[in-house]
C-alpha positions as CSV (number, residue, x, y, z in Angstrom):
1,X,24.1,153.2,-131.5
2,X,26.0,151.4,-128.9
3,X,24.5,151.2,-125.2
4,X,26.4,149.9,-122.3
5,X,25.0,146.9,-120.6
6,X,27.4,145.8,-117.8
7,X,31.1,146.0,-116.7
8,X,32.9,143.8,-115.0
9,X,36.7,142.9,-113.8
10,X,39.1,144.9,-116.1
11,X,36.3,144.8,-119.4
12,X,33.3,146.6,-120.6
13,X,29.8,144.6,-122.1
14,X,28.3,146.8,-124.9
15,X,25.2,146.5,-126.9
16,X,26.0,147.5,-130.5
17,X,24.8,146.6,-134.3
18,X,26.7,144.0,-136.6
19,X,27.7,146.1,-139.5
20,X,28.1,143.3,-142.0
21,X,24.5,143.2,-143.8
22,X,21.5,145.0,-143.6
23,X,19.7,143.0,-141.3
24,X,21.4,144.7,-138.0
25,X,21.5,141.5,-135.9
26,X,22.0,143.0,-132.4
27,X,25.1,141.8,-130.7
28,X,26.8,142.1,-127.1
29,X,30.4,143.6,-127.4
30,X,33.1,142.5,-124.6
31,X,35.7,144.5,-124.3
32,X,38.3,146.9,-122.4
33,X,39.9,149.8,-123.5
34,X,42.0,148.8,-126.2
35,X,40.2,145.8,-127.8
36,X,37.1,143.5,-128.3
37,X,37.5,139.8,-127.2
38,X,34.0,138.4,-127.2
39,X,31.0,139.3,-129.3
40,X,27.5,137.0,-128.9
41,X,24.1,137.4,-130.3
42,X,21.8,139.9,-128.4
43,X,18.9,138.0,-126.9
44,X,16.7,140.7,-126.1
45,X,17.7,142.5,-129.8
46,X,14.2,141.9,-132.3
47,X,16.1,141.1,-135.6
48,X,18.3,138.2,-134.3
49,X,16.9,136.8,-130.6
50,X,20.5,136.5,-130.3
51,X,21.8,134.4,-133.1
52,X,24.4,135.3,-135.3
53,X,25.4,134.3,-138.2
54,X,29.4,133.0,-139.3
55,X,30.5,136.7,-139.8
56,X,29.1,138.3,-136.7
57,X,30.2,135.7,-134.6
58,X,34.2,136.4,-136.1
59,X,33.0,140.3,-135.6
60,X,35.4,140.2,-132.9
61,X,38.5,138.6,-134.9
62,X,37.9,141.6,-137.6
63,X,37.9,144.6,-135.2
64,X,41.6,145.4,-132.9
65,X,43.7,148.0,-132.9
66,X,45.9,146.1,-135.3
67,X,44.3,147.4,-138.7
68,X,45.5,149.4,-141.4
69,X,44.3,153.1,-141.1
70,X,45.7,154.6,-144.4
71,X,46.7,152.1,-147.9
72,X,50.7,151.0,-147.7
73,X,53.3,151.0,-150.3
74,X,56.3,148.8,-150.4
75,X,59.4,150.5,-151.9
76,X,59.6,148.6,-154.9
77,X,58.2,145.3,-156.4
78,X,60.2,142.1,-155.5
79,X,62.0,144.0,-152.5
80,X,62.4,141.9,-149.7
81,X,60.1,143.9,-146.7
82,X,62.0,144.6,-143.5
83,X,58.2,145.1,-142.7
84,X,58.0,148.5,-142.9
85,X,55.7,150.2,-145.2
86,X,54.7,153.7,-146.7
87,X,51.5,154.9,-145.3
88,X,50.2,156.8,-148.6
89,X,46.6,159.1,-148.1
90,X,43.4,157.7,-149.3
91,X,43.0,160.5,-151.4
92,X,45.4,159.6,-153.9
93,X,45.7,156.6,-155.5
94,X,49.0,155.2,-156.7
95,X,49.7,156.2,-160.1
96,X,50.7,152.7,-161.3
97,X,47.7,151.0,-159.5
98,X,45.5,150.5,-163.4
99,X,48.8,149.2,-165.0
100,X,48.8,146.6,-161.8
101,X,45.0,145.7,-162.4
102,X,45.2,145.5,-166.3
103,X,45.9,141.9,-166.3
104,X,43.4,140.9,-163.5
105,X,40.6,142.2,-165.0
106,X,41.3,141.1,-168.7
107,X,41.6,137.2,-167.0
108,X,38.6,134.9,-167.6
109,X,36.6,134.9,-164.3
110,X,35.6,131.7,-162.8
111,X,32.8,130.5,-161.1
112,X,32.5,131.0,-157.4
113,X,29.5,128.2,-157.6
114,X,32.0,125.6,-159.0
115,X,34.6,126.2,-156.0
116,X,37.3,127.2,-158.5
């Protein structure tokens, strides 16, 4: 649910949910258009008082119109990119994408609680 809360020169304030855990910290958007450029805790939201955590306070480096909206495919392995990309459906995986995992999931996993 996002509710607007005040607009000022050229942006947009909007009250709105952090979507990283399940506590749903309430948070103040600031944006235009196009993109978000500020995010702060909501004071008058009941889970937070208006502190945030490390994520929700990066909530607005995660969210632009820069992300990926379907998985990309480079033309081959080892090809040097012009940076260009095959946009491939969601639906279908890539054929070859178990083959590529095989040898990450076999290695040894370390432990996150060592730093390693």
């Amino acid at each position: 649910m996002m509710e607007m809360v005040t607009a000022g020169a050229g942006y947009q304030e909007t009250r709105s949910v952090c979507p990283y855990c399940g506590t749903g910290c309430g948070v103040i958007l600031e944006h235009d258009e196009k993109r978000v450029f500020a995010v702060r805790g909501d004071p008058a939201h009941p889970a937070n008082c208006g502190a945030l955590y490390t994520k929700g306070r990066a909530l607005a480096q995660t969210v632009d119109g820069e992300r990926l909206a379907s998985p990309l495919r480079r033309a081959r392995r080892g090809a040097v990119s012009d940076g260009s990309r095959g946009a491939r459906p969601w639906a279908r995986p890539p054929r070859a994408l178990p083959r590529l995992l095989r040898p990450t999931v076999r290695r040894p996993a370390r432990s996150m609680s060592r730093g390693s």
